[in-house]
ZADREN-794417 format. One record per residue (C-alpha): x, y, z. Coordinates in steps of 0.25 Angstrom, whole numbers, plus 5000, padded with zeros to 4 digits. Example, Ala and Ser with C-alpha at 12.3 -4.5 7.8 and 13.67 -1.06 7.14 Angstrom:
2
504949825031
505549965029
REM end
This chain:
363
471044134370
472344134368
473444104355
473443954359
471843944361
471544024348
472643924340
471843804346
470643864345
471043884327
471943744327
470443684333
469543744319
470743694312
470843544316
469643524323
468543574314
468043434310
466843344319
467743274331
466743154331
466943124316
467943004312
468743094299
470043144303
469543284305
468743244315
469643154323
470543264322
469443354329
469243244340
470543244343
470643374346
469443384354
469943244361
471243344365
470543464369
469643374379
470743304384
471643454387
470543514394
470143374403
471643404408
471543544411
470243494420
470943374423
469943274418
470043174408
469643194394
468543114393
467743204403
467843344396
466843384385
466643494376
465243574376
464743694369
464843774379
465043794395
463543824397
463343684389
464443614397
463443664412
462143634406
462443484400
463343434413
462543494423
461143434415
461943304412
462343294426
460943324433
460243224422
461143114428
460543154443
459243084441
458343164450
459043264454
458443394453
459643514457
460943564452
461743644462
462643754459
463243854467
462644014465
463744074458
463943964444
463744024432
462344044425
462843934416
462943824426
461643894435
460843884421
461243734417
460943694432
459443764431
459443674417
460043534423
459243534435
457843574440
458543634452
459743734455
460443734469
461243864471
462343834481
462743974488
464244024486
465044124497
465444254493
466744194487
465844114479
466343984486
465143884485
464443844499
464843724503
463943694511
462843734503
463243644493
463443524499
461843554505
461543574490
462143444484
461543364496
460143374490
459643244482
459143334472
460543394466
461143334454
462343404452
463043524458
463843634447
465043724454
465843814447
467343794449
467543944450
466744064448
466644144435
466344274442
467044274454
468144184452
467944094465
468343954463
467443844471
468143754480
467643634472
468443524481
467443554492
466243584483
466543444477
466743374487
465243424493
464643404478
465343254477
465143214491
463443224488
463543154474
463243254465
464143284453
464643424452
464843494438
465843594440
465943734432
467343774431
467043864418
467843984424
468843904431
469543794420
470843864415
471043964426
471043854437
471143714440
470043654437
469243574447
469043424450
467943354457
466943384448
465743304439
465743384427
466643524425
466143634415
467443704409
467443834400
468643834389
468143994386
468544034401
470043974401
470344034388
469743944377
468543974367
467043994369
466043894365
466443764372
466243714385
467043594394
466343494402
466943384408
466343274416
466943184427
466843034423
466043024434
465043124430
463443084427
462643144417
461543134408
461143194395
460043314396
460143344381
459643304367
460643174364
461443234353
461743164340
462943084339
464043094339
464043184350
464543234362
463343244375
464143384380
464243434366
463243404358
463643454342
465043434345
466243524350
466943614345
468443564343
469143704340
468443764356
468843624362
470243634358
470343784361
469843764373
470843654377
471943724372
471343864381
471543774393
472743704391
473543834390
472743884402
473243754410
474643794406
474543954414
473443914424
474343934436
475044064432
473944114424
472944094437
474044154445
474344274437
472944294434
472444284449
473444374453
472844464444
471644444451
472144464464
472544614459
471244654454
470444594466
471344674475
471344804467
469744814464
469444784479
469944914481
469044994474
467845034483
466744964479
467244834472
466944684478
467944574473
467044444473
467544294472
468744224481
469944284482
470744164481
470044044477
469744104463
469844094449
471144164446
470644264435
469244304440
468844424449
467544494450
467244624458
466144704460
466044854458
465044934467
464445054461
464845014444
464144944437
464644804430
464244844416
464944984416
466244904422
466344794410
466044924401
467145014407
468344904409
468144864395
468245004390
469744984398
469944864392
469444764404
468444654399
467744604413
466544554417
465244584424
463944534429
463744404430
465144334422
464144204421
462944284413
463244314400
463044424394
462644504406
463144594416
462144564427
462344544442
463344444446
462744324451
463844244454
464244394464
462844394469
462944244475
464344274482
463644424488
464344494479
464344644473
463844584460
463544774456
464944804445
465644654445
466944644436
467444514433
468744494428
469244374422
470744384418
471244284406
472644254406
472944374396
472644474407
473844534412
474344614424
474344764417
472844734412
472644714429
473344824433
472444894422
471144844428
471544884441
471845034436
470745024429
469444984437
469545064449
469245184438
468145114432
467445074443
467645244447
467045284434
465745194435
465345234449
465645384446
464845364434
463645294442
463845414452
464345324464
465745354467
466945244472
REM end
């Protein structure tokens, strides 16, 4: 988090502290500064503010739109997803509905068309959850066509753009959009929904008591909301020339690791998320890489970056085809500068040598 976000995030526990749903002063002043948050971060996704809600968390966000979603589907049995979402949205599927549809992607991990439309065409789907752009690999659906399909059938679609808000435009056409204020430099521990107007849902939870809030049962916490909307606002003012800077950044690193022998760069080259790349090193292990590169100062990713706490194979690389043996992902903040690239670049080839010498492979 940056200076600005953190002085938010202290001015938040200095004037917000109080219940927003009670009449004193205190809490009128806490609802008005929850009413300011909504209504910056409904910009930024070009909404209104009526539409956007808080929640405890992203995970709580999936699970209550896409049950509320399905509920409202009387008699429709599936929820169709495409194979590489993140565990988040494939567990609050399984939960929704008593049936999961698993749409294939290509090795860019662009969704199937046509396998989709074939998907949304059955009776039995209520809704369909797309990701806006991959966490892992850093490919960004083509959402005006994936719409369209989902639209022309009648069936809502709930969009998961938790890696994508605050690093890119945010996508239109949707039912329901899931947002994470952690991902474009806000705090932990609150989640975004917003739902279209448009958008039918019922209830599949205990009523809470009242006053309360169906998406945030127990209240939300004001200090995180306005953090959060701050975190965005100042990313909206650098998205271009960050995503620029950034993506050239990435540009280098792809080019430089494909060309050390052995090493598979996944995701689209250009239809992408501007601060994600992932490779694959044959021959090293992905545990011994996130040891090593931290040792030098690198803090990156491995396994599967949607399991937490874990560092198993890749299942977002093993729907695309993909090397899923010693993955790196990297996700540069806008801190990251062009000498700490030039020093990844010097640095990994050597690491990479180190492990496979040490496994007794060689280059």
């Amino acid at each position: 988090m940056t200076e600005r976000v953190r002085e938010a995030l202290q001015a938040g526990f200095a004037q917000g502290w109080a219940d927003p749903h009670r009449l004193a002063s205190e809490g009128r002043q806490a609802r008005q500064i929850l009413d300011g948050a909504r209504e910056a971060i409904a910009d930024a996704l070009g909404t209104e503010a009526s539409t956007v809600h808080f929640t405890a968390s992203v995970h709580t966000a999936l699970e209550r739109a896409l049950a509320g979603m399905a509920a409202a589907r009387r008699g429709r049995t599936s929820v169709v997803v495409s194979a590489i979402e993140r565990d988040a949205v494939m567990h609050a599927a399984a939960w929704a509905a008593p049936s999961v549809t698993e749409v294939p992607v290509d090795t860019a991990g662009h969704v199937d068309e046509a396998a989709l439309a074939a998907a949304v065409a059955s009776p039995e789907t209520a809704v369909v959850a797309l990701q806006h752009a991959n966490q892992e690999i850093g490919t960004i659906q083509r959402l005006d066509h994936l719409g369209a399909v989902v639209r022309d059938a009648g069936v809502p679609l709930l969009v998961d753009a938790s890696s994508s808000i605050g690093h890119v435009k945010a996508p239109t056409g949707w039912d329901a959009l899931v947002a994470h204020p952690a991902d474009w430099g806000g705090p932990a521990g609150i989640g975004v929904l917003a739902l279209a107007p448009r958008t039918r849902w019922l209830p599949r939870w205990p009523e809470a008591p009242s006053p309360a809030d169906e998406w945030a049962p127990g209240g939300v916490s004001v200090p995180l909301a306005l953090a959060a909307a701050v975190a965005l606002q100042e990313r909206g003012e650098t998205l271009a020339r960050t995503g620029a800077r950034l993506g050239e950044y990435v540009n280098r690193i792809r080019s430089a690791v494909a060309t050390i022998a052995g090493v598979e760069v996944h995701g689209d080259p250009v239809e992408r998320l501007p601060h994600v790349v992932t490779f694959s090193c044959l021959y090293a292990s992905g545990e011994e890489l996130v040891s090593r590169l931290d040792r030098e100062g690198f803090a990156i990713g491995s396994g599967s970056a949607c399991v937490t706490g874990t560092l198993a194979p890749s299942r977002v690389l093993g729907a695309v085809g993909a090397l899923t043996h010693g993955n790196v992902r990297l996700a540069l903040h806008p801190g990251v500068s062009a000498a700490d690239v030039d020093r990844f670049i010097a640095v990994l080839p050597r690491v990479v040598e180190q492990l496979r010498d040490e496994a007794g492979v060689g280059a």
